[in-house]
C-alpha positions in Angstrom: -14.7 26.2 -10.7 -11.4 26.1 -12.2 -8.2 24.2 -10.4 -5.7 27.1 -10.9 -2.6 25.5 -9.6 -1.3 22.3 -8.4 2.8 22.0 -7.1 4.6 19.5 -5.0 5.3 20.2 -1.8 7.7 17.0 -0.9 9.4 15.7 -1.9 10.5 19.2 -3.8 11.1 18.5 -7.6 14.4 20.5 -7.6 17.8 19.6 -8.2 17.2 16.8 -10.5 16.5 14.5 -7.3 14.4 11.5 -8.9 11.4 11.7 -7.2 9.8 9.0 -8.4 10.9 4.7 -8.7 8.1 2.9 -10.5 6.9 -0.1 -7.7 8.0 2.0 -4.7 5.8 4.0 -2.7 6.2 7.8 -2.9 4.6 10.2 0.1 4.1 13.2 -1.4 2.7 16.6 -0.1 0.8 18.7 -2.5 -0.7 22.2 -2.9 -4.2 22.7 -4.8 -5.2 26.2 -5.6 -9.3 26.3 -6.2 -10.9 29.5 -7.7 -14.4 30.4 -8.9 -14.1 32.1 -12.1 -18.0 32.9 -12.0 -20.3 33.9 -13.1 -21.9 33.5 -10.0 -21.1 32.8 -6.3 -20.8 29.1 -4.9 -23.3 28.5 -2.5 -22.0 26.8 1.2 -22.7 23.9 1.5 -22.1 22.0 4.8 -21.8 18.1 3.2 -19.2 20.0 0.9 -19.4 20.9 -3.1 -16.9 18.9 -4.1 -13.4 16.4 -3.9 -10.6 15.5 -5.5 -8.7 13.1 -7.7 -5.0 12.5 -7.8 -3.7 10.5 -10.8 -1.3 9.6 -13.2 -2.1 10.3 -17.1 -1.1 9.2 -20.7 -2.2 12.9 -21.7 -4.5 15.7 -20.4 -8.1 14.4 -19.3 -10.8 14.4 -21.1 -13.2 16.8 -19.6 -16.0 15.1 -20.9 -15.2 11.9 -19.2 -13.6 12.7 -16.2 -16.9 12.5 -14.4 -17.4 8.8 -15.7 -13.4 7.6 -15.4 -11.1 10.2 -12.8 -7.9 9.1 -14.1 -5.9 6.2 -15.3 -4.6 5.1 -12.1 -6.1 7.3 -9.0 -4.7 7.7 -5.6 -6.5 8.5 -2.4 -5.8 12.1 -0.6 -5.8 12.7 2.8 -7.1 16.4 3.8 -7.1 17.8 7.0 -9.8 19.1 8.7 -9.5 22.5 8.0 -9.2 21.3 4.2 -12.6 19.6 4.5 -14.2 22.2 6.0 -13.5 24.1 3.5 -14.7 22.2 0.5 -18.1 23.3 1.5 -17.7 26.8 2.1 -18.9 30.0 -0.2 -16.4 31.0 -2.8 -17.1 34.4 -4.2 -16.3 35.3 -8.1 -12.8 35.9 -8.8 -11.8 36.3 -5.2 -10.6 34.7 -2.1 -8.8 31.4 -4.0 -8.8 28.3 -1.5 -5.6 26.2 -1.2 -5.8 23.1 0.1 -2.5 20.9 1.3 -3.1 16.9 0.9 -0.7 14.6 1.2 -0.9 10.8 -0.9 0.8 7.8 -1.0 1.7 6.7 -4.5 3.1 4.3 -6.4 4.3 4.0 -10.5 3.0 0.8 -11.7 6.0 -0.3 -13.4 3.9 -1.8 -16.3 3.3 1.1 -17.5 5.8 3.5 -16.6 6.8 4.5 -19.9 3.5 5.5 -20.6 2.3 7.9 -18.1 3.2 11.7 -18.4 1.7 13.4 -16.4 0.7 14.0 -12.9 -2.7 15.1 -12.3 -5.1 16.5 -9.8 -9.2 16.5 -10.8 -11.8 18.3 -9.2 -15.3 15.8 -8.8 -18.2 17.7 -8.1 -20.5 16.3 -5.6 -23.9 14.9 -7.0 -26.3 17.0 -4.4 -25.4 20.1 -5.6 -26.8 23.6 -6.0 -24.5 25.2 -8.8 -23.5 23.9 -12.1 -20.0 23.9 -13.9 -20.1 25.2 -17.4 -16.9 25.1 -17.9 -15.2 21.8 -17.2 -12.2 21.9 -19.3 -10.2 23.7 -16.3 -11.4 21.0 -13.7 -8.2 20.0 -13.6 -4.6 20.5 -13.5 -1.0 18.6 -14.8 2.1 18.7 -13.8 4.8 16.8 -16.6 7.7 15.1 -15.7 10.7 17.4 -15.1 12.7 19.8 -12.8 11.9 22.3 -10.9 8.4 23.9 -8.9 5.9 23.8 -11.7 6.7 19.9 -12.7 6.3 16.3 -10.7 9.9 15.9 -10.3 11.5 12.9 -12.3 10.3 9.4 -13.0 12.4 6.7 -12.9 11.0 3.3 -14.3 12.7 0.2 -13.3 12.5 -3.4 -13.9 10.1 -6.0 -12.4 10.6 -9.5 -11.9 7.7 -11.5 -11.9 7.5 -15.1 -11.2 5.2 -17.0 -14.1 5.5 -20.4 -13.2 7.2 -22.6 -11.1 7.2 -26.2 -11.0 9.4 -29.3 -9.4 11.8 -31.4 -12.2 13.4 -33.7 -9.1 11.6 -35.8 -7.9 9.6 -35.8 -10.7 6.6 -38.3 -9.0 6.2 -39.7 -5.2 7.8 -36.6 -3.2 6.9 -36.8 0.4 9.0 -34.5 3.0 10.0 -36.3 6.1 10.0 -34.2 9.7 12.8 -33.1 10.6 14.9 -34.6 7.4 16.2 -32.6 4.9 14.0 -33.8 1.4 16.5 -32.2 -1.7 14.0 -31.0 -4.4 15.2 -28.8 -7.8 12.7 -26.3 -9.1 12.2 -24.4 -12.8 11.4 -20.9 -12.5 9.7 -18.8 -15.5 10.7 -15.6 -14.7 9.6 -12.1 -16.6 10.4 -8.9 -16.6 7.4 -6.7 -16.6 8.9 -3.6 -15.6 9.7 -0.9 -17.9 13.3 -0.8 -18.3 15.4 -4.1 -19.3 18.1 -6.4 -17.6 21.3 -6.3 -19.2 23.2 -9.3 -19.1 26.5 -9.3 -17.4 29.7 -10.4 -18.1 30.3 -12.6 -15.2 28.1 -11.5 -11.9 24.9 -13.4 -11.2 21.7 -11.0 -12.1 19.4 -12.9 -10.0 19.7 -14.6 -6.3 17.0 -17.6 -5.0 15.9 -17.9 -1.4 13.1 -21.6 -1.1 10.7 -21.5 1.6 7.6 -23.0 3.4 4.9 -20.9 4.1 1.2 -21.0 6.0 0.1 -18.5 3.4 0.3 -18.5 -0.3 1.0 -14.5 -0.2 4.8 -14.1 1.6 4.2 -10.5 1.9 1.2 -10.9 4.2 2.3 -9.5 7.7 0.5 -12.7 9.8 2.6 -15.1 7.1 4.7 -17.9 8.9 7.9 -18.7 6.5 10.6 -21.4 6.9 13.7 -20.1 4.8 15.8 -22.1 3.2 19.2 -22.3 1.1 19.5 -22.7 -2.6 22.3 -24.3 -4.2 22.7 -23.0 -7.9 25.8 -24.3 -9.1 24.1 -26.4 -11.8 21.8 -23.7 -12.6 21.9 -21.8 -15.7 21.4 -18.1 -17.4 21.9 -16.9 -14.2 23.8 -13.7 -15.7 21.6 -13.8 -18.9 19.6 -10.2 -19.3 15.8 -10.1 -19.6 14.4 -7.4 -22.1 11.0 -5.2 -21.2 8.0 -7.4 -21.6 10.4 -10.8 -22.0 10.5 -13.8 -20.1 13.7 -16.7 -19.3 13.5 -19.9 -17.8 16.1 -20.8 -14.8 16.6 -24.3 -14.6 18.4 -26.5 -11.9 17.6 -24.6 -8.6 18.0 -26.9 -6.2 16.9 -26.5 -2.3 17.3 -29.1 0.4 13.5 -28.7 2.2 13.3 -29.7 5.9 9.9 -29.7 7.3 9.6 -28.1 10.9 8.5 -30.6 13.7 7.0 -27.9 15.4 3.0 -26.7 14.0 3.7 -28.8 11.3 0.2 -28.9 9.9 0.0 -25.3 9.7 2.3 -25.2 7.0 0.5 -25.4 3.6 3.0 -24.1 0.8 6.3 -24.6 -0.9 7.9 -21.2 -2.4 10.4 -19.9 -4.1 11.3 -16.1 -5.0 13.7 -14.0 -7.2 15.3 -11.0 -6.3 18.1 -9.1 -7.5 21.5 -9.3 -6.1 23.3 -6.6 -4.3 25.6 -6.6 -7.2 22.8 -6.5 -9.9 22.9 -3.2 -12.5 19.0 -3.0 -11.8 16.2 -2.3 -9.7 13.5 -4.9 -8.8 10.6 -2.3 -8.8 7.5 -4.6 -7.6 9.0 -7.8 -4.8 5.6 -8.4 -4.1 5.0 -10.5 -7.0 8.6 -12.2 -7.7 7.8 -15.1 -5.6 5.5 -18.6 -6.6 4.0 -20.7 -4.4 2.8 -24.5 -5.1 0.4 -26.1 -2.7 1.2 -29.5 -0.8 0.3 -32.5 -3.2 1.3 -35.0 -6.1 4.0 -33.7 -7.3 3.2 -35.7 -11.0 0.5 -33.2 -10.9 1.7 -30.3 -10.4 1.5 -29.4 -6.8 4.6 -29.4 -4.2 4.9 -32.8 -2.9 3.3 -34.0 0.0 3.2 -32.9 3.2 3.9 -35.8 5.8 2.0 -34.7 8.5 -1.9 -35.5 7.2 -1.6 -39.0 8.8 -0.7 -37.6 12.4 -3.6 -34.9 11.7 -6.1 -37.0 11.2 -4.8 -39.5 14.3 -4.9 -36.2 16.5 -8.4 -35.4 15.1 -9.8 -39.0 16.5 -7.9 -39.0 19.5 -9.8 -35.3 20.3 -13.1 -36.4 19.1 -13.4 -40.0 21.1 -12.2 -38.0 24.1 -14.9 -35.3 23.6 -17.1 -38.3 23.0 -16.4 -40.1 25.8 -16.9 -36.8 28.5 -20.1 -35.7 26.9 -20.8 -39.1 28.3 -19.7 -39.1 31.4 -21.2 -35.7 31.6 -24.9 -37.0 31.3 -24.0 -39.7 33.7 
């Protein structure tokens, strides 16, 4: 079985259109060409001979471990019927080459963007099968990085900010938020780049903007998440125009956020945030947002946590209130 051709559909690599952002999600459509180069016919079979794996490469697979490990960072495709179907059906020798259309959603990791260089697809032959492959160095096919129909299109890597650490300076012990009150708290953020490409300082323009919050869920990018938003003051803060090289990490001190906690569901509310982004002014490109945010959860803040949320005492009042009255109908009940 030999993977003769692979090209991109969409989005077209022409024109020197960057195709690709490292962090972002790409759909792409793509067009596999399978022949059988023989010696013999492939038998039908109706569970299907065999699949395939999209990736992204440092270099050329090896054939001999491609069985073991399909790729350095695989993708799922989606076939239509008429594709699947036909992953089963006889292939003569040297004749009648299949082509196949999947589409994928993709995404560079911007870790290692600099890295990969090629675009692969490999075929996987399934384990019930009645042929063998003696020939497994054309199993798959690369496309490299460049213009035009036989290349991927162009790769663009990008920077990433990633929130390290995160911890509260002021009040440094016995924080408790008050409903309804606005509690002011400053933060230090460890903040590092693990994108590709590096953040250039500027001359004057903040390179990074704050935004605090209170959240049900530690992850703010979960769809069911509840967040409170609020305002942060960085007039005292500092480096806030510094650069951060590839792999590098700075510390912004001083950001300061005045926390009210809601009256309403306040004991669903179990986290204090806050996030980095980049500015609409900013020279770069945050590649990954779903990991420049850091939650702390509710507690002493001397040890580390958020401060303390002040709705534990009316919880537990609430939780006896509900438990006498369910004591006293079961009561009545048997009565």
């Amino acid at each position: 079985m030999n993977v003769y051709a692979v090209t991109i559909l969409e989005p077209e690599p022409n024109n020197g259109i960057v195709s690709f952002y490292s962090g972002r999600d790409t759909f792409v459509e793509l067009s596999v060409i399978l022949i059988n180069d023989g010696p013999e016919k492939l038998p039908a079979n109706s569970d299907g001979n065999y699949d395939f794996v999209l990736s992204f490469e440092y270099s050329e697979p090896d054939p001999d471990t491609t069985l073991e490990h399909p790729g350095k960072f695989t993708f799922e495709m989606e076939f239509s019927h008429e594709d699947e179907y036909n992953k089963g059906i006889e292939m003569d020798v040297k004749k009648n080459p299949v082509t196949f259309t999947p589409n994928a959603t993709i995404a560079v990791p911007t870790w290692q963007c600099g890295n990969l260089t090629k675009l692969c697809v490999t075929l996987i032959h399934s384990k019930d099968i009645e042929y063998e492959d003696d020939d497994k160095s054309n199993d798959f096919y690369c496309l490299d990085w460049g213009n035009g129909p036989n290349f991927a299109g162009l790769l663009q890597c990008t920077a990433d900010l990633h929130v390290a650490d995160l911890n509260i300076t002021k009040p440094d012990s016995n924080l408790i938020y008050t409903i309804g009150e606005e509690v002011s708290v400053t933060f230090d953020m460890e903040i590092y780049n693990i994108g590709w490409d590096s953040i250039s300082a500027t001359g004057g323009p903040t390179n990074y903007a704050f935004v605090a919050s209170m959240s049900d869920k530690q992850d703010l990018q979960d769809d069911n998440a509840t967040v409170v938003l609020f305002n942060v003051d960085v007039s005292d803060a500092y480096d806030l125009t510094v650069g951060i090289t590839s792999f590098d990490s700075i510390t912004i001190r001083e950001l300061k956020a005045d926390i009210i906690f809601p009256s309403e569901d306040c004991y669903m509310y179990q986290y204090i945030c806050m996030s980095v982004s980049a500015p609409k002014t900013a020279l770069y490109i945050d590649g990954n947002m779903t990991n420049s945010h850091y939650c702390l959860p509710f507690g002493d803040v001397e040890d580390g946590y958020g401060g303390n949320t002040p709705c534990s005492g009316y919880a537990i009042k609430f939780s006896i209130g509900l438990l006498l009255t369910t004591i006293v109908c079961s009561m009545i009940g048997r009565y």
